[in-house]
PALUM-808932 format. One record per residue (C-alpha): residue in three letters; x, y, z. Coordinates in steps of 0.02 Angstrom, whole numbers, always signed. Layout:
REM residues N
[r "ALA"; [X; Y; Z]],
...
REM end
This chain:
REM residues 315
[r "UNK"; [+4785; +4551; +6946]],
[r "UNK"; [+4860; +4705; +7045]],
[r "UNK"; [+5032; +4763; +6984]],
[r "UNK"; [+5169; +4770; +7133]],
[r "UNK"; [+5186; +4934; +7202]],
[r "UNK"; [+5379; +4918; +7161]],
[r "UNK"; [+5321; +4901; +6961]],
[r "UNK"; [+5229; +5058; +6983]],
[r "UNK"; [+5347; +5160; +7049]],
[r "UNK"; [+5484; +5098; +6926]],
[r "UNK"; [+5386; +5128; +6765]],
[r "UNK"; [+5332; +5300; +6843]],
[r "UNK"; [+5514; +5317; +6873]],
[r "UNK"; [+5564; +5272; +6667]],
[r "UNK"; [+5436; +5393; +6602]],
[r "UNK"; [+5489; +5514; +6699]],
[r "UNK"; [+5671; +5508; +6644]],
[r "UNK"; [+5618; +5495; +6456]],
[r "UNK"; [+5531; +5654; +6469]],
[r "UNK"; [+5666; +5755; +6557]],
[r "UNK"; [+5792; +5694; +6446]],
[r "UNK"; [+5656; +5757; +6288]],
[r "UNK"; [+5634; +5910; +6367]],
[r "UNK"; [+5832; +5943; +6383]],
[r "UNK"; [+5870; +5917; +6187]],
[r "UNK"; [+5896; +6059; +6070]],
[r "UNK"; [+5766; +6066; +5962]],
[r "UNK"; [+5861; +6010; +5805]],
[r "UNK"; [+5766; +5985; +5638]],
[r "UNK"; [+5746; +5850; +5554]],
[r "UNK"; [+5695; +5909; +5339]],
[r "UNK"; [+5538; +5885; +5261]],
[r "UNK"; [+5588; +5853; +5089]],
[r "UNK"; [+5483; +5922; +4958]],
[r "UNK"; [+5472; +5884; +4768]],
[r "UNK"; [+5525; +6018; +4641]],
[r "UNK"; [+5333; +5993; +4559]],
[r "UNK"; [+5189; +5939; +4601]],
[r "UNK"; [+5163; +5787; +4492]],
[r "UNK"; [+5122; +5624; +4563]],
[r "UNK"; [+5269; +5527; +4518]],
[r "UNK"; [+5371; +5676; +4577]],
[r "UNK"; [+5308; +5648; +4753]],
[r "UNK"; [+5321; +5473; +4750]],
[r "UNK"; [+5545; +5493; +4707]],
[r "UNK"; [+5544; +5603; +4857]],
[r "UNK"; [+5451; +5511; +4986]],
[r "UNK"; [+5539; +5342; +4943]],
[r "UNK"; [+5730; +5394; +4909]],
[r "UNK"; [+5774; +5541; +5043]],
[r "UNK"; [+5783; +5414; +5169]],
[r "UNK"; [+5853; +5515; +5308]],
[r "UNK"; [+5737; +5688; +5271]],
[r "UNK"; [+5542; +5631; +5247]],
[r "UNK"; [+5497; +5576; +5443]],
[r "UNK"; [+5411; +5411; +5366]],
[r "UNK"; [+5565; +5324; +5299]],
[r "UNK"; [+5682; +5399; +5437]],
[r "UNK"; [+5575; +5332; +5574]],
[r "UNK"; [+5564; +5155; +5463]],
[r "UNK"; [+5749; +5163; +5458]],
[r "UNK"; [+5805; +5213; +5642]],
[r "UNK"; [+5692; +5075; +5730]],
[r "UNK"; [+5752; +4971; +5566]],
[r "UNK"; [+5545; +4938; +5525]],
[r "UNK"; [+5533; +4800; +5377]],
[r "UNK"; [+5444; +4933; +5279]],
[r "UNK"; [+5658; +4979; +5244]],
[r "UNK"; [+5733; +4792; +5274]],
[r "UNK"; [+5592; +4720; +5169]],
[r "UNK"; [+5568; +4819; +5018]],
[r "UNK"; [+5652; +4764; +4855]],
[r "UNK"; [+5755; +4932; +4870]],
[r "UNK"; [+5858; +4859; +5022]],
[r "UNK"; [+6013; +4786; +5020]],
[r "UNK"; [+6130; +4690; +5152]],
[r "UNK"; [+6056; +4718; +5330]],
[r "UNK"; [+6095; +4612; +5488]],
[r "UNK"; [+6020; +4643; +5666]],
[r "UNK"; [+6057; +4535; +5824]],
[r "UNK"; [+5929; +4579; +5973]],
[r "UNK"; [+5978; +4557; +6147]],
[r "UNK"; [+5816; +4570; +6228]],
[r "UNK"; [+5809; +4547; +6429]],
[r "UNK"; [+5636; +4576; +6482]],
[r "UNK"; [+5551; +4564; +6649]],
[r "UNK"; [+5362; +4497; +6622]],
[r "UNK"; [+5226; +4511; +6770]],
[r "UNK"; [+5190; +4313; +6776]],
[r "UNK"; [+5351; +4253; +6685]],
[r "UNK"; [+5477; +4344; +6786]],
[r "UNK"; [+5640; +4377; +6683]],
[r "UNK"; [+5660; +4307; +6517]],
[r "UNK"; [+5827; +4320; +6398]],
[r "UNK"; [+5818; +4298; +6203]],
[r "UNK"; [+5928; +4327; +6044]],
[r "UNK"; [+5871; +4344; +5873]],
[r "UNK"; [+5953; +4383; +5707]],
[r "UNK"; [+5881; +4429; +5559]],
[r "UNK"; [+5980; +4449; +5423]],
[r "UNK"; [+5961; +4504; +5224]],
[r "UNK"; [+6126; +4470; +5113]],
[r "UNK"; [+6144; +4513; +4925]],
[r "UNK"; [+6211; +4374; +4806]],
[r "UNK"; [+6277; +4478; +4681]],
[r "UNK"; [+6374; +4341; +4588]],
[r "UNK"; [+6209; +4249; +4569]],
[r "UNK"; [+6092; +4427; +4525]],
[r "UNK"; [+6090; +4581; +4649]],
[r "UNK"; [+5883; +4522; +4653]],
[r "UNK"; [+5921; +4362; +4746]],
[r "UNK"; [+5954; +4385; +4937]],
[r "UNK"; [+5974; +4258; +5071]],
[r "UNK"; [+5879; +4268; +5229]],
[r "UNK"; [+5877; +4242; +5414]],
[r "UNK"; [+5749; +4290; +5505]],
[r "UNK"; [+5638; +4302; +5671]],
[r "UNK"; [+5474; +4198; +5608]],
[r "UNK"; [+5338; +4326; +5658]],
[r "UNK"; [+5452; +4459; +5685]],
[r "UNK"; [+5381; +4630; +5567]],
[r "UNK"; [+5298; +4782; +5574]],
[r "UNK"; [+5136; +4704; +5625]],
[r "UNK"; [+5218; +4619; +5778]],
[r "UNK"; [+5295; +4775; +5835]],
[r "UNK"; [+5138; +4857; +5829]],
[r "UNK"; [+5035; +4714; +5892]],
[r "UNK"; [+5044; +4588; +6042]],
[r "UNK"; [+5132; +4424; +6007]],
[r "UNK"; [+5160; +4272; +6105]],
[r "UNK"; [+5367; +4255; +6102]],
[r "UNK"; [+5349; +4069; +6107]],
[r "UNK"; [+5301; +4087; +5904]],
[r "UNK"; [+5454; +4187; +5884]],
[r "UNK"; [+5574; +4064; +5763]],
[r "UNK"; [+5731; +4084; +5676]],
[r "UNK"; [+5706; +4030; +5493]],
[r "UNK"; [+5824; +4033; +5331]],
[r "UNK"; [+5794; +4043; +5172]],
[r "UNK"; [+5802; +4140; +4996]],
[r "UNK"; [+5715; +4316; +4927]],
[r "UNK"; [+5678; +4365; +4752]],
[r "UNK"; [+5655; +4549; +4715]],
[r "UNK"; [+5567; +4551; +4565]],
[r "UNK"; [+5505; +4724; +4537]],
[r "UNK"; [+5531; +4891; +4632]],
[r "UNK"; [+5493; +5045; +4538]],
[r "UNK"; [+5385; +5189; +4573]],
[r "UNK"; [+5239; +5157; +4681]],
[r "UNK"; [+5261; +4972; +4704]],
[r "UNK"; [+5364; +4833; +4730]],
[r "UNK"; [+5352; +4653; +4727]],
[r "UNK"; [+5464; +4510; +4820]],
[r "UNK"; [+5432; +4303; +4830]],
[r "UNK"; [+5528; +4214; +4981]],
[r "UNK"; [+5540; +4027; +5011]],
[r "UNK"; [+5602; +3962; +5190]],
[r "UNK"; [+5667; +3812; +5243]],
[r "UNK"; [+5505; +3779; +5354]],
[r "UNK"; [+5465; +3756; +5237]],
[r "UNK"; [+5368; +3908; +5171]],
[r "UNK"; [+5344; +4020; +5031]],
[r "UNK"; [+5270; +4176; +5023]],
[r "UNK"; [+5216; +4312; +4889]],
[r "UNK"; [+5214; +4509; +4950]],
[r "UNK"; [+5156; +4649; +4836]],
[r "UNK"; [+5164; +4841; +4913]],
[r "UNK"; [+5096; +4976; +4839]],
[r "UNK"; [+5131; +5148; +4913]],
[r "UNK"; [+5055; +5318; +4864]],
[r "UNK"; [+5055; +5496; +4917]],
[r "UNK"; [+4884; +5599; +4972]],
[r "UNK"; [+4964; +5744; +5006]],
[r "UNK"; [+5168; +5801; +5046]],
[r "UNK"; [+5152; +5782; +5235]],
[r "UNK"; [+5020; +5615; +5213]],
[r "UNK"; [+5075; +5435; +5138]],
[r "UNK"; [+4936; +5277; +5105]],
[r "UNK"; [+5023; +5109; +5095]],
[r "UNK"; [+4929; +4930; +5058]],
[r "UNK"; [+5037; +4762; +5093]],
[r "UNK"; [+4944; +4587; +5032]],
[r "UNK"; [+5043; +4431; +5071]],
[r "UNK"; [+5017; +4258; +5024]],
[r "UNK"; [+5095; +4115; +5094]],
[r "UNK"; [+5098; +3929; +5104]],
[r "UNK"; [+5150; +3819; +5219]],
[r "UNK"; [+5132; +3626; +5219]],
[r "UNK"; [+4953; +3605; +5281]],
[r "UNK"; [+4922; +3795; +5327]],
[r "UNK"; [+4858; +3922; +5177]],
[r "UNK"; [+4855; +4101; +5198]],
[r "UNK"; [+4831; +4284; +5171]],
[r "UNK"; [+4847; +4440; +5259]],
[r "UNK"; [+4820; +4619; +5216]],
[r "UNK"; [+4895; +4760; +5282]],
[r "UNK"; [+4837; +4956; +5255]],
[r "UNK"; [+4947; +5101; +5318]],
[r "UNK"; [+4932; +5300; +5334]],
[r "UNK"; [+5072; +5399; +5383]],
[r "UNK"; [+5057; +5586; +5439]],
[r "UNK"; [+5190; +5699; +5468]],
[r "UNK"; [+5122; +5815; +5587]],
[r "UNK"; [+5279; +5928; +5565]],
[r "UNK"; [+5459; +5898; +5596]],
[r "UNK"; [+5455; +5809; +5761]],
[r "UNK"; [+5312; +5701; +5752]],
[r "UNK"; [+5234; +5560; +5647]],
[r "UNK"; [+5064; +5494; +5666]],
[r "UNK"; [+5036; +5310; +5582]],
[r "UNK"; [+4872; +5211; +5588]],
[r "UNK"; [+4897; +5028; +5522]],
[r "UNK"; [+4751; +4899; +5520]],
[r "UNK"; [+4772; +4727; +5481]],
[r "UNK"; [+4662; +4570; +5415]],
[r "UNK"; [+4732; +4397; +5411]],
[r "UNK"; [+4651; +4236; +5347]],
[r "UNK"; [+4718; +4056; +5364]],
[r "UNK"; [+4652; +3888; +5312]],
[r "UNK"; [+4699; +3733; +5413]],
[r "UNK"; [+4702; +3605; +5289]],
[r "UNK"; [+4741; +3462; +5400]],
[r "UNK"; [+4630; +3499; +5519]],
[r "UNK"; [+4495; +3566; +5388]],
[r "UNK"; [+4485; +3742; +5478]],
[r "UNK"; [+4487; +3919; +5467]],
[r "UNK"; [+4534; +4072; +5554]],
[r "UNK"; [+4506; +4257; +5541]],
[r "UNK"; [+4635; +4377; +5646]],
[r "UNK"; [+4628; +4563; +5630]],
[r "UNK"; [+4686; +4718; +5721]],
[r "UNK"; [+4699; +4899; +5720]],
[r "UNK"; [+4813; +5020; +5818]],
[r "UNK"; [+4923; +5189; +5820]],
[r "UNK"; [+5100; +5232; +5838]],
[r "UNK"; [+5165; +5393; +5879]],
[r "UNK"; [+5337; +5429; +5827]],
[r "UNK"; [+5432; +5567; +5929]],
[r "UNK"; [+5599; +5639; +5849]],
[r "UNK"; [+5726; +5695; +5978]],
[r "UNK"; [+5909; +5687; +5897]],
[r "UNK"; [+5978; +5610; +5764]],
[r "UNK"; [+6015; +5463; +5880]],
[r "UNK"; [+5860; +5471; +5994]],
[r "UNK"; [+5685; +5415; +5977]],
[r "UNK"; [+5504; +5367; +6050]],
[r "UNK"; [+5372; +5304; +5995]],
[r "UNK"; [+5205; +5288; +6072]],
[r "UNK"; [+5074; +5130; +6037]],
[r "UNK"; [+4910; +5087; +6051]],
[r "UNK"; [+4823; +4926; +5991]],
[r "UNK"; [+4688; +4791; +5983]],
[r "UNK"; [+4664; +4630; +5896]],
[r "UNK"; [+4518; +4512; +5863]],
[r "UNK"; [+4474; +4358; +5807]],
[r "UNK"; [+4326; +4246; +5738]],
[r "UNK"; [+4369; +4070; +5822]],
[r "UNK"; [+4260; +4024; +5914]],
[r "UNK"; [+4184; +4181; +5890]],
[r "UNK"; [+4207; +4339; +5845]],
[r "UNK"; [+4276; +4449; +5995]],
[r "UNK"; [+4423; +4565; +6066]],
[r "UNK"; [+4570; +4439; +6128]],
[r "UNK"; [+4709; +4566; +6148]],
[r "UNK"; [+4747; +4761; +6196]],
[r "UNK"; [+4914; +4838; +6229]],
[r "UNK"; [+4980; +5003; +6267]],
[r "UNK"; [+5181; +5046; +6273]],
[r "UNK"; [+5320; +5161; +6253]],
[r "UNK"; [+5504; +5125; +6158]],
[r "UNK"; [+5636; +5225; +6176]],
[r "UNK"; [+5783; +5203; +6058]],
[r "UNK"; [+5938; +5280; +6045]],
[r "UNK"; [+6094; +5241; +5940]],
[r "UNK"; [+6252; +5256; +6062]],
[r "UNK"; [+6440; +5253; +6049]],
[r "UNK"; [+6461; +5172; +5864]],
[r "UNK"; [+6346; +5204; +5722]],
[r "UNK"; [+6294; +4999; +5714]],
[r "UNK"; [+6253; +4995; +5912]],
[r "UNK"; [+6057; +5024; +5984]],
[r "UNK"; [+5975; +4996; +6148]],
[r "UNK"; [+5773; +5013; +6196]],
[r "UNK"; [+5692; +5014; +6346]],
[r "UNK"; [+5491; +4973; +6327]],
[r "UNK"; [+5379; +4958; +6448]],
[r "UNK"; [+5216; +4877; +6416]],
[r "UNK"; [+5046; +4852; +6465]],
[r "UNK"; [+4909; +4707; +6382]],
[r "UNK"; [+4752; +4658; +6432]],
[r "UNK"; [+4715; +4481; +6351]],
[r "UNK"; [+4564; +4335; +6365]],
[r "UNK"; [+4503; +4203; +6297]],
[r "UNK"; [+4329; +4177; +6227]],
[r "UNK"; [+4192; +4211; +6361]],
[r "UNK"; [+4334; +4223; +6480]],
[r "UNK"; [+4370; +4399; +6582]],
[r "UNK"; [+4537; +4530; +6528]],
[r "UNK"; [+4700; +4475; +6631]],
[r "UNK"; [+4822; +4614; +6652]],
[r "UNK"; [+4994; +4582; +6614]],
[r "UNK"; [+5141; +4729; +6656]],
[r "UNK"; [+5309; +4681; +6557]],
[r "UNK"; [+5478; +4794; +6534]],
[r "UNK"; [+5605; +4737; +6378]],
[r "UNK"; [+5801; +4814; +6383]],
[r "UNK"; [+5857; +4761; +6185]],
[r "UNK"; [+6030; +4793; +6148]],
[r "UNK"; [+6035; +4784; +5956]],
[r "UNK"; [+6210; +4769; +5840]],
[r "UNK"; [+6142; +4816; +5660]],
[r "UNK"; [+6233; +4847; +5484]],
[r "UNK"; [+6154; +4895; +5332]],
[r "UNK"; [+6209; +4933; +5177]],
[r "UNK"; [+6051; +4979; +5069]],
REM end
């Protein structure tokens, strides 16, 4: 399928824009934070408490990535998403999501309640998702441990579903961070697992490289099956200002039902900028997936999203 020559010409249009207005900041820096010594643990304080100076964790925070919302660090957060998108096939399409994190500090400061986007994390912004899985779910999160390298969390949703997520996050070098993310969940029939692996590079102040692959297993009870999903992709992360950003993605995912092979690729661009109050965000992102099913030929699918996000956070 051929995009219209009117989709062309507007996405050669927005990237066209986005790198004039790149071109026209100041080049204002952004710190690398470095530890006072060079032991371990010393590097590990830095990278995970100077939020707004190592490009990681400022990046995590300004497109408000669960590696911030979801760690047993955070407090209160709330984000409603606007998004108005224009897909090839679909033509437009309007949805609104909240997810939401809230402290119960009569009950213990460990103890949040919930509301999220079911689906919506880091892997889904990274990798291509059908929005028709997309659910809003409540329910409760225990922070159990968060010290050092790791942290550990248990959340139970009204679904109903519970899940177990252990994170473990450690520095190769100042400018380069390795993270590993295993979840386990239940729900009703469905068992499963999925493990994430992350490395961060901070190529200097302006740029951050991340490479994040994926394996996810799930077991069917009911219908006494199994399925194997994985993935693997790159983001780019471009600084601008202290309220502009880009980042640039590339991905693929697989699967092993029926049999093993490619079912999804995707290409985009997000820009995000904070604007007029410090809790208000809009993105643009154009995107580009090539999709199949088994023994079945790519279709091409061009899609634009315009979010306009109200967040709060008080970590």
């Amino acid at each position: 399928m051929h995009l219209a020559p009117s989709i062309h010409l507007f996405f050669f249009l927005l990237f066209a824009i986005i790198s004039l207005q790149v071109q026209a900041q100041d080049s204002e820096e952004i710190c690398l934070s470095k530890p006072d010594d060079d032991r371990p643990i010393s590097r590990v304080y830095h990278f995970l408490n100077t939020k707004f100076c190592q490009p990681a964790v400022w990046f995590d925070d300004f497109f408000a990535d669960d590696r911030v919302t979801e760690d047993a660090r955070a407090g209160t957060s709330v984000r409603w998403k606007n998004d108005f998108s224009y897909i090839e096939k679909d033509g437009f399409k309007y949805e609104s999501k909240i997810d939401a994190k809230f402290n119960l500090p009569k009950v213990t400061k460990r103890l949040k309640l919930i509301i999220e986007s079911e689906g919506e994390d880091s892997l889904f912004d990274l990798f291509p998702k059908n929005s028709d899985e997309v659910e809003n779910n409540i329910g409760l999160r225990y922070d159990i441990y968060a010290k050092g390298y790791s942290s550990f969390n248990i959340k139970a949703t009204f679904k109903p579903k519970i899940e177990a997520r252990y994170r473990f996050t450690y520095p190769i070098t100042l400018n380069t961070v390795s993270r590993i993310t295993q979840k386990i969940y239940q729900q009703t029939e469905l068992t499963g697992e999925s493990t994430q692996f992350d490395i961060d590079h901070a190529i200097n102040t302006h740029f951050l490289l991340r490479w994040t692959s994926f394996a996810e297993f799930e077991r069917d009870h009911a219908e006494d099956t199994s399925i194997w999903n994985m993935g693997t992709g790159f983001i780019l992360y471009q600084y601008i200002s202290p309220t502009q950003a880009i980042n640039y993605t590339i991905s693929t995912t697989a699967t092993d039902t029926p049999r093993s092979f490619i079912d999804n690729t995707l290409i985009s661009l997000t820009y995000r900028q904070n604007v007029f109050y410090e809790w208000l965000y809009y993105e643009i992102t154009p995107e580009y997936n090539w999709y199949r099913e088994y023994q079945q030929s790519f279709e091409k699918e061009a899609s634009i999203r315009f979010r306009l996000e109200i967040r709060f956070d008080n970590f």
